[in-house]
KESEDO-590469 format. One record per atom (N, C-alpha, C): residue number from 1; residue in three letters; chain; atom name; x, y, z. Coordinates in nm, 4 decimals. Layout:
<gudrens>
+-----+------+-----+------+----------+----------+----------+
| seq | type | mol | atom |        X |        Y |        Z |
+-----+------+-----+------+----------+----------+----------+
| NUM |  ALA |   A |   CA |        X |        Y |        Z |
...
+-----+------+-----+------+----------+----------+----------+
</gudrens>
This chain:
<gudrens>
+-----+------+-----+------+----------+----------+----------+
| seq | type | mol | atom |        X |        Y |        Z |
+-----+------+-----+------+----------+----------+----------+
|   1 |  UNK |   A |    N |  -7.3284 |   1.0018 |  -2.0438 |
|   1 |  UNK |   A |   CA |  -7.1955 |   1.0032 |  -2.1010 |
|   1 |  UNK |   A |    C |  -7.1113 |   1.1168 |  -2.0435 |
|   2 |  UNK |   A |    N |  -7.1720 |   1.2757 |  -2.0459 |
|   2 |  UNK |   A |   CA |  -7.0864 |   1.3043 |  -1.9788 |
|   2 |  UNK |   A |    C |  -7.0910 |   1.3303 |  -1.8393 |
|   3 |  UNK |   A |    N |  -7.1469 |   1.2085 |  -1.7560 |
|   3 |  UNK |   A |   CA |  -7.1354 |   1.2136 |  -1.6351 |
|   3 |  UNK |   A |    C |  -7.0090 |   1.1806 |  -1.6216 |
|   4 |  UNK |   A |    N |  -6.9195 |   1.0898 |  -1.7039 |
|   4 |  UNK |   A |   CA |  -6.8184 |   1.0106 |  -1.6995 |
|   4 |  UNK |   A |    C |  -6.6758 |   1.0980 |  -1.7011 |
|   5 |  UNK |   A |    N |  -6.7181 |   1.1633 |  -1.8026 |
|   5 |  UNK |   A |   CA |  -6.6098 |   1.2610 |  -1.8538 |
|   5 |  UNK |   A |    C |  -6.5821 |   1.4136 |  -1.7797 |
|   6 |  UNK |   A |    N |  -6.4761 |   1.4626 |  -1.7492 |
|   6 |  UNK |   A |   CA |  -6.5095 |   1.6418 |  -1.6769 |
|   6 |  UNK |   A |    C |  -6.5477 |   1.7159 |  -1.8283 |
|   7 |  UNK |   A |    N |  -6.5605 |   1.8062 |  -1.8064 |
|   7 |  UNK |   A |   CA |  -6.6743 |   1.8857 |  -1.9087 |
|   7 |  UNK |   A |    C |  -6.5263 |   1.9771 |  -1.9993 |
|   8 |  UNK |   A |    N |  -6.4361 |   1.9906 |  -1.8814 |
|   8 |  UNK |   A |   CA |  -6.3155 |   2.0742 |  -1.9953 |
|   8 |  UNK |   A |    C |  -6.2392 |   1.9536 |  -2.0403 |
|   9 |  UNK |   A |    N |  -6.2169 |   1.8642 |  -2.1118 |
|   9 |  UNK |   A |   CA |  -6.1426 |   1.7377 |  -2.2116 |
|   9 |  UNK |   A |    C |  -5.9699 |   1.8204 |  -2.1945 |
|  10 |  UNK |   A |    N |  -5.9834 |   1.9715 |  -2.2504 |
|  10 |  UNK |   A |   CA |  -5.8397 |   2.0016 |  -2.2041 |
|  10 |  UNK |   A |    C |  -5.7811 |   1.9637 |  -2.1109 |
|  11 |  UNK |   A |    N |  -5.8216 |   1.9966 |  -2.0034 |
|  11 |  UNK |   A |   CA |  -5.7315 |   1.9540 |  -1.8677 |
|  11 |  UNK |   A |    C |  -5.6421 |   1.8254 |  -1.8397 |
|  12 |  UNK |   A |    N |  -5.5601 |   1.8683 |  -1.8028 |
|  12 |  UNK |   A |   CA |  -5.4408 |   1.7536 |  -1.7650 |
|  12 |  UNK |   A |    C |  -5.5137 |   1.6378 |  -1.6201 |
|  13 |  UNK |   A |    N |  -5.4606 |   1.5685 |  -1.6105 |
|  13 |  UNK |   A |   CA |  -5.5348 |   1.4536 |  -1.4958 |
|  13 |  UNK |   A |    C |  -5.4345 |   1.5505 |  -1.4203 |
|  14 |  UNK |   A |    N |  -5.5095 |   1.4732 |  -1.2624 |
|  14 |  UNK |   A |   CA |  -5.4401 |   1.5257 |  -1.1518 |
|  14 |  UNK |   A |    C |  -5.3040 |   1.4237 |  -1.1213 |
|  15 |  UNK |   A |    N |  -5.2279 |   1.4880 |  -1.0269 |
|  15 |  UNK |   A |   CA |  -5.0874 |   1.3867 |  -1.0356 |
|  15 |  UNK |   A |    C |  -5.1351 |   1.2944 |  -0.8942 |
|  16 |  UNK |   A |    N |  -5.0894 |   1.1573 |  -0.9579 |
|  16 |  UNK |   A |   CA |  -5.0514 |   1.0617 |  -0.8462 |
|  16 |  UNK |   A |    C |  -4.9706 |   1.1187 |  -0.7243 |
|  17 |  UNK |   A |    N |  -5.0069 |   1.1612 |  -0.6048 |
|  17 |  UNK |   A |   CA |  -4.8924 |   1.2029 |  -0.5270 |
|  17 |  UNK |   A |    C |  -4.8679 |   1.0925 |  -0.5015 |
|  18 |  UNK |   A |    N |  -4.8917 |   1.0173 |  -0.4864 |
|  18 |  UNK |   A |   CA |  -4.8432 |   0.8840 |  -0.4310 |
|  18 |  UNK |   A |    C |  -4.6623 |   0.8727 |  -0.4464 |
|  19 |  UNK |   A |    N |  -4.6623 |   0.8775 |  -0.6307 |
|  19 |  UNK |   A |   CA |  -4.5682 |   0.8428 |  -0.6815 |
|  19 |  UNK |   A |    C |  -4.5168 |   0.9764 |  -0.7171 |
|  20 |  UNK |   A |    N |  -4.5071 |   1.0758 |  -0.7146 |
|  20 |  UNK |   A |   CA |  -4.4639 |   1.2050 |  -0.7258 |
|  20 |  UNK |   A |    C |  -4.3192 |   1.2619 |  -0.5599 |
|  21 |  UNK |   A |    N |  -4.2088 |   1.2707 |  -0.6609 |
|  21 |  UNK |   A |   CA |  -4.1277 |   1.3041 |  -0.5679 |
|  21 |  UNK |   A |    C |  -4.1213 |   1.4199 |  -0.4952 |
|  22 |  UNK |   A |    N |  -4.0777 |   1.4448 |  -0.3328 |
|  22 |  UNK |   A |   CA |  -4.1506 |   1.5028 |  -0.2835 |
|  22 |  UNK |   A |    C |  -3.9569 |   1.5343 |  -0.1568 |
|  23 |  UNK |   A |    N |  -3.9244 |   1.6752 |  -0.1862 |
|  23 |  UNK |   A |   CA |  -3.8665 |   1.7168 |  -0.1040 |
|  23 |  UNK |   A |    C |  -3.7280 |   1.6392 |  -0.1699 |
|  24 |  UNK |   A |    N |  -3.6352 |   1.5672 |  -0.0641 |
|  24 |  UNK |   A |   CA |  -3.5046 |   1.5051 |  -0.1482 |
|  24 |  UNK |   A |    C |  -3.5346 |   1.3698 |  -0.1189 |
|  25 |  UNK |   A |    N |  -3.6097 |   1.2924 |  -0.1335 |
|  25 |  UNK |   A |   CA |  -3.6952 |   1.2077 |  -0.1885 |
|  25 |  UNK |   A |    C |  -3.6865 |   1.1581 |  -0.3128 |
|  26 |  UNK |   A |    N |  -3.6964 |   1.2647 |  -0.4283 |
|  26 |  UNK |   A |   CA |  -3.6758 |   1.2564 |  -0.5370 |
|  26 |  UNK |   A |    C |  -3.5722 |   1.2523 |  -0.6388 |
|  27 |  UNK |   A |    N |  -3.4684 |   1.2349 |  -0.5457 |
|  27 |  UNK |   A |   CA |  -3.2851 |   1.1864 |  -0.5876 |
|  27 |  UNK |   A |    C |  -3.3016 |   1.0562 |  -0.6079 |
|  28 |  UNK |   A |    N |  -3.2646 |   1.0314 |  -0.7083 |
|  28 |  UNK |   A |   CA |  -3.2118 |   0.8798 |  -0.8193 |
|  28 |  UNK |   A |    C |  -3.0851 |   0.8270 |  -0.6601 |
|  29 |  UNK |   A |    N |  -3.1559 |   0.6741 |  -0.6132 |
|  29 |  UNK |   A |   CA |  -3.0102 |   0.6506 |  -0.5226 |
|  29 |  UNK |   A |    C |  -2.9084 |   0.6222 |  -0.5720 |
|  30 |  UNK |   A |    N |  -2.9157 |   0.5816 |  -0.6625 |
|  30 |  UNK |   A |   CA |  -2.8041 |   0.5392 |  -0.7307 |
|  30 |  UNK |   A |    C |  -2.7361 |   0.6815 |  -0.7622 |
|  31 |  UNK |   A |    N |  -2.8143 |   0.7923 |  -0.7890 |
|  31 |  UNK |   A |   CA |  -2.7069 |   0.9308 |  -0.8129 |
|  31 |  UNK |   A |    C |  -2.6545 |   0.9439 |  -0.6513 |
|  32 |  UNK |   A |    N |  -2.7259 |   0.9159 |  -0.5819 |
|  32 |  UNK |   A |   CA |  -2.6722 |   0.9474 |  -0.4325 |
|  32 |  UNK |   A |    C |  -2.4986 |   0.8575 |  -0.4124 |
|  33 |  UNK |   A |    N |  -2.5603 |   0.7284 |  -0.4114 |
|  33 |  UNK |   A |   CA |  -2.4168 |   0.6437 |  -0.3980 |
|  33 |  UNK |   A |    C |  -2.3072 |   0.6936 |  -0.4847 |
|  34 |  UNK |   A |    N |  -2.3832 |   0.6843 |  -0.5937 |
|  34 |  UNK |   A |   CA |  -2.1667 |   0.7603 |  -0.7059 |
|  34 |  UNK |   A |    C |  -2.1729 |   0.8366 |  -0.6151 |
|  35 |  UNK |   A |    N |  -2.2516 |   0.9959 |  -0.5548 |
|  35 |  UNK |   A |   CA |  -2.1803 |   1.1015 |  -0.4969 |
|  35 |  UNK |   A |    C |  -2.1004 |   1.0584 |  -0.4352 |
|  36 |  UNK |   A |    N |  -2.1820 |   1.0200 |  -0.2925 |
|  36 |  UNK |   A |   CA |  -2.1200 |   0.9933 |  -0.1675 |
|  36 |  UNK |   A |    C |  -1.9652 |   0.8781 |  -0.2202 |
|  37 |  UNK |   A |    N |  -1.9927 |   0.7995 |  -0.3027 |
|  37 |  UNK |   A |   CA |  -1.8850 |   0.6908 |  -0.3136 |
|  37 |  UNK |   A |    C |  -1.7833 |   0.8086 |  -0.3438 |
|  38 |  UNK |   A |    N |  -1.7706 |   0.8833 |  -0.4737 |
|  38 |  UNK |   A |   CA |  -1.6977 |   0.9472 |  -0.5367 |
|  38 |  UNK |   A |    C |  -1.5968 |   1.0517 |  -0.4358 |
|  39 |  UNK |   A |    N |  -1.7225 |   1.1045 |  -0.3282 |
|  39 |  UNK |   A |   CA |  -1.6657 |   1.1775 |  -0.1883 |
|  39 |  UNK |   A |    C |  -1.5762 |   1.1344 |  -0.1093 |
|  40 |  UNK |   A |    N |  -1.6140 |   0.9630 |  -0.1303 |
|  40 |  UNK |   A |   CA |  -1.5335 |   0.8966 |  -0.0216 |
|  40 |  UNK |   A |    C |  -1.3357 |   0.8741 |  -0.0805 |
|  41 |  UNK |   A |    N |  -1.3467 |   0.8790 |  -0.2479 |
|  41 |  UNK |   A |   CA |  -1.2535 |   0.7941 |  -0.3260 |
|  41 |  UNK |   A |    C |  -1.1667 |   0.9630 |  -0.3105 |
|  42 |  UNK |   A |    N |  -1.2131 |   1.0825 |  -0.3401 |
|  42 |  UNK |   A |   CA |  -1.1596 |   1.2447 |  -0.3159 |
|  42 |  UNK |   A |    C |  -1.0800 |   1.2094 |  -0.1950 |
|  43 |  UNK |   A |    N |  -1.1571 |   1.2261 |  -0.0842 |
|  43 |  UNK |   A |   CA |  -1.1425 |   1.2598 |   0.0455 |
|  43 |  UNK |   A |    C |  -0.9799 |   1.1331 |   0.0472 |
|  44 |  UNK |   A |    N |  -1.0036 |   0.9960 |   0.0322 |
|  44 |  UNK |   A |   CA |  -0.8598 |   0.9397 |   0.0279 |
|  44 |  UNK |   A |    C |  -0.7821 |   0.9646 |  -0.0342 |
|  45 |  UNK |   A |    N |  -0.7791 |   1.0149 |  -0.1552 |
|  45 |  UNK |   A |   CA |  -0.6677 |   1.0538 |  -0.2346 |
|  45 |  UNK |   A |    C |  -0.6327 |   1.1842 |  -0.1691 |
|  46 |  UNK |   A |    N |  -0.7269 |   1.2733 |  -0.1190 |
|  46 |  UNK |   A |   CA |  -0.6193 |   1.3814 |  -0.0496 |
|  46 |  UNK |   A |    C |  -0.5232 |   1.3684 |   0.0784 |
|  47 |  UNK |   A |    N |  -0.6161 |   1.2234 |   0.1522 |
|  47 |  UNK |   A |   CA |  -0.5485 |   1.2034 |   0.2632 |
|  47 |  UNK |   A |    C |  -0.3830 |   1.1073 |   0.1677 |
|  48 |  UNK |   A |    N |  -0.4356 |   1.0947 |   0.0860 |
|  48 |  UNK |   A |   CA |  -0.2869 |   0.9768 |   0.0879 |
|  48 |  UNK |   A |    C |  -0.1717 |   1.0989 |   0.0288 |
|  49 |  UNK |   A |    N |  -0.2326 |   1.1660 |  -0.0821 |
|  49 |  UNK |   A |   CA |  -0.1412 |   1.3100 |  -0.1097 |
|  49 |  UNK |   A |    C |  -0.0953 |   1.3776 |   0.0227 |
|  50 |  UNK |   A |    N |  -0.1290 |   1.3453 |   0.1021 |
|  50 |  UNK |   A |   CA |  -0.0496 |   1.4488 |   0.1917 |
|  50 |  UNK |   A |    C |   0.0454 |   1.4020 |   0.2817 |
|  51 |  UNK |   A |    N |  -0.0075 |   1.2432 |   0.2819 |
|  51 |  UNK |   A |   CA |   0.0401 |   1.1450 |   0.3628 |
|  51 |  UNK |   A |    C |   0.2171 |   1.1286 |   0.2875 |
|  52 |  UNK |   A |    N |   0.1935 |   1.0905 |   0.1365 |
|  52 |  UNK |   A |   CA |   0.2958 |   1.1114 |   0.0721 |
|  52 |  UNK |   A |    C |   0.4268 |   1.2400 |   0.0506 |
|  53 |  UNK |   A |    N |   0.3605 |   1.3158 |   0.0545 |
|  53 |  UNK |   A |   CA |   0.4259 |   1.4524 |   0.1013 |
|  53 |  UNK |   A |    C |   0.4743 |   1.4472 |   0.2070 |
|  54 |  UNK |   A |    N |   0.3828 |   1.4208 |   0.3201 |
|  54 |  UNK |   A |   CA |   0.4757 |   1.4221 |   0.4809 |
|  54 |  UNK |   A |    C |   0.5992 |   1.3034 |   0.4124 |
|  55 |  UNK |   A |    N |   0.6069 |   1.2085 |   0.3347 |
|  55 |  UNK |   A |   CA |   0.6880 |   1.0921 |   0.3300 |
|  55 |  UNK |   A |    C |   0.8306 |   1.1195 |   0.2717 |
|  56 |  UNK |   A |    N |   0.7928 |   1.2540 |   0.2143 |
|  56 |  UNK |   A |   CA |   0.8761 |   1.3038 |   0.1116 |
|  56 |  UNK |   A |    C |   0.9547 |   1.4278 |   0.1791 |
|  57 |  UNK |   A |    N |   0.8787 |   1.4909 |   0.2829 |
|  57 |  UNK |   A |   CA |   0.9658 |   1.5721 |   0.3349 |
|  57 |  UNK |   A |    C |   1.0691 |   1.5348 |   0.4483 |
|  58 |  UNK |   A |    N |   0.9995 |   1.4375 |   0.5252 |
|  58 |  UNK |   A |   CA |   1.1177 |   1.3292 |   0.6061 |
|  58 |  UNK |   A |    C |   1.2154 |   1.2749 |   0.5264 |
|  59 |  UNK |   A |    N |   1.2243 |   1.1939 |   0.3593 |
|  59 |  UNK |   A |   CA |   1.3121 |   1.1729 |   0.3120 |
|  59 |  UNK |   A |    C |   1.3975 |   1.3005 |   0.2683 |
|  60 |  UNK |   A |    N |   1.3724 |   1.3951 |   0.2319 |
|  60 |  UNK |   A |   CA |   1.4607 |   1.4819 |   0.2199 |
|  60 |  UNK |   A |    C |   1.5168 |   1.5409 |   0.3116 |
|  61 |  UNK |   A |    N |   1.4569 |   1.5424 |   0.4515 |
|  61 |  UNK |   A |   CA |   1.5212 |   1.5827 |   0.6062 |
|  61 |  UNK |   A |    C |   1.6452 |   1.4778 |   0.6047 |
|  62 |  UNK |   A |    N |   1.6135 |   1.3410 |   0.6367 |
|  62 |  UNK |   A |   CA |   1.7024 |   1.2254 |   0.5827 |
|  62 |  UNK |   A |    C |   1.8217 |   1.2126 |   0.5135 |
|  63 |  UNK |   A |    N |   1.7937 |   1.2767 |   0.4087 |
|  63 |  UNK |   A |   CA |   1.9251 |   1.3142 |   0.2892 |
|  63 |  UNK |   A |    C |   2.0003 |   1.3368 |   0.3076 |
|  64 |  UNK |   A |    N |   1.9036 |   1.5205 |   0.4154 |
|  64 |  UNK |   A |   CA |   1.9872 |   1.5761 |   0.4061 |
|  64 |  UNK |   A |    C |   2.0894 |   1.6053 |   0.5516 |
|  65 |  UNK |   A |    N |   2.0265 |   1.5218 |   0.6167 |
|  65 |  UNK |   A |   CA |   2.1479 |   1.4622 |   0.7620 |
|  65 |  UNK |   A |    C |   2.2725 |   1.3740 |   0.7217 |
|  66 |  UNK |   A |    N |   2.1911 |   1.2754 |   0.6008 |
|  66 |  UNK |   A |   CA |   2.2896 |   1.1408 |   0.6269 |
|  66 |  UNK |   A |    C |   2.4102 |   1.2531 |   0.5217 |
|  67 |  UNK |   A |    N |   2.4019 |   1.3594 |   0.4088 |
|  67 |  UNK |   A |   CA |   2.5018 |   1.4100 |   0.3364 |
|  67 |  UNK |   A |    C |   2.5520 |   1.4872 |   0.4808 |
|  68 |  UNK |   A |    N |   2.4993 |   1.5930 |   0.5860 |
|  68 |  UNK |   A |   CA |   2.5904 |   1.6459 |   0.6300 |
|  68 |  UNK |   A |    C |   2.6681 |   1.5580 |   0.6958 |
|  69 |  UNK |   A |    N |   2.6185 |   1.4750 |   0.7841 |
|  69 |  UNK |   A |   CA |   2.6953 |   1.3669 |   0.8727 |
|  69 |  UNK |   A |    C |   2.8002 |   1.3100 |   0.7798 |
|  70 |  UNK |   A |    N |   2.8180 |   1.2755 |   0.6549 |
|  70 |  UNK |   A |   CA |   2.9323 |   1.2282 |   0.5313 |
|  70 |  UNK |   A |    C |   3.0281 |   1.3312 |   0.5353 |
|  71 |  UNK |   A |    N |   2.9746 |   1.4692 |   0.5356 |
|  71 |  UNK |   A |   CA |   3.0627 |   1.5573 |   0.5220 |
|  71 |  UNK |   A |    C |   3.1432 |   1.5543 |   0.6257 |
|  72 |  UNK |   A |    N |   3.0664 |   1.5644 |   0.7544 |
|  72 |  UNK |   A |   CA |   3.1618 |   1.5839 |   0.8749 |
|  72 |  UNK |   A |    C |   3.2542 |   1.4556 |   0.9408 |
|  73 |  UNK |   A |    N |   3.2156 |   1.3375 |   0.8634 |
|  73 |  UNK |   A |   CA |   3.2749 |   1.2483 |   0.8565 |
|  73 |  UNK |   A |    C |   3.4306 |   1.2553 |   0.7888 |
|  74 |  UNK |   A |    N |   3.4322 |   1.3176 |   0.6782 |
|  74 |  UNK |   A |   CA |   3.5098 |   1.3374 |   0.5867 |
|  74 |  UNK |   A |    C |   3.6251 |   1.4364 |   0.6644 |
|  75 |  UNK |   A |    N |   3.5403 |   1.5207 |   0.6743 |
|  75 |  UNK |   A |   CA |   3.6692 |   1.6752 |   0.7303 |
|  75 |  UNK |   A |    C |   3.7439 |   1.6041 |   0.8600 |
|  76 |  UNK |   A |    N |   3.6542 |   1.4947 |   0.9774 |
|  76 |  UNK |   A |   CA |   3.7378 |   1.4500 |   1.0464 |
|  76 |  UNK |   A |    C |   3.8101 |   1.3522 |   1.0074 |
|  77 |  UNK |   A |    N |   3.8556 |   1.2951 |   0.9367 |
|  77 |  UNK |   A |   CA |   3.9077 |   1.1780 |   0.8655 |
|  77 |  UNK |   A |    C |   4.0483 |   1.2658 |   0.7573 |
|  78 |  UNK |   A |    N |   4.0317 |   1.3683 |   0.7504 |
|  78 |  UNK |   A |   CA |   4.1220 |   1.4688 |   0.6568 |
|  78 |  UNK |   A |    C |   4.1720 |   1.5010 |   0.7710 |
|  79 |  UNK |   A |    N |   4.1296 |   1.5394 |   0.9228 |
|  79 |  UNK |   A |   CA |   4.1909 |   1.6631 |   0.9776 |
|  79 |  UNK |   A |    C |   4.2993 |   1.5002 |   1.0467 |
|  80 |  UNK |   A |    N |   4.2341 |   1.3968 |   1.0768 |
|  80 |  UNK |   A |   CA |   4.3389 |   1.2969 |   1.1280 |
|  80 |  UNK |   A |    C |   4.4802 |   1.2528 |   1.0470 |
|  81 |  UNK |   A |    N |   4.4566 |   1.2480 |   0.9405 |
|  81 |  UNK |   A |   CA |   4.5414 |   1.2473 |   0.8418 |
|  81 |  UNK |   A |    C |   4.6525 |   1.3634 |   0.8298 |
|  82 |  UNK |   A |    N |   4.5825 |   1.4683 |   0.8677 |
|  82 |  UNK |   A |   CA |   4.7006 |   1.5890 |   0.8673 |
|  82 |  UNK |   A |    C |   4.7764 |   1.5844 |   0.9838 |
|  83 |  UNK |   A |    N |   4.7039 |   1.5517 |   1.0738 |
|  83 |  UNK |   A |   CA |   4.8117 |   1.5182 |   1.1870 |
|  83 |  UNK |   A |    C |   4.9209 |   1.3866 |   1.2267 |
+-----+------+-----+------+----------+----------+----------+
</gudrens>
């Protein structure tokens, strides 16, 4: 009988390495994919934030040509008139 048994009953069994995770190996893939997905969904929203910004500073370059060009439209259209 106790050939069968180890003689300390305390002891824990030894671990399966088999199934024992080992190095980064032991990352859930599915935690991997959200990362990487989540990295990918960041990384576009900063590209489109900036993309939008560049969009926004050309429209205000824009503005602010087509108001001066109105203006100088104007003063020549006054100065013809005075003459």
């Amino acid at each position: 009988m106790w050939a069968e048994q180890d003689s300390n009953l305390r002891r824990l069994m030894p671990a399966d390495l088999q199934s024992a995770p080992v190095d980064r190996f032991g990352i859930d893939p599915v935690y991997l994919f959200t990362i990487n997905k989540l990295s990918f969904i960041v990384n576009k929203i900063d590209i489109s934030l900036k993309i939008w910004q560049d969009i926004n500073s050309y429209l205000k370059t824009i503005n602010l040509l087509t108001s001066q060009s109105q203006k100088l439209k104007t003063r020549q259209n006054n100065k013809e008139k005075e003459s």
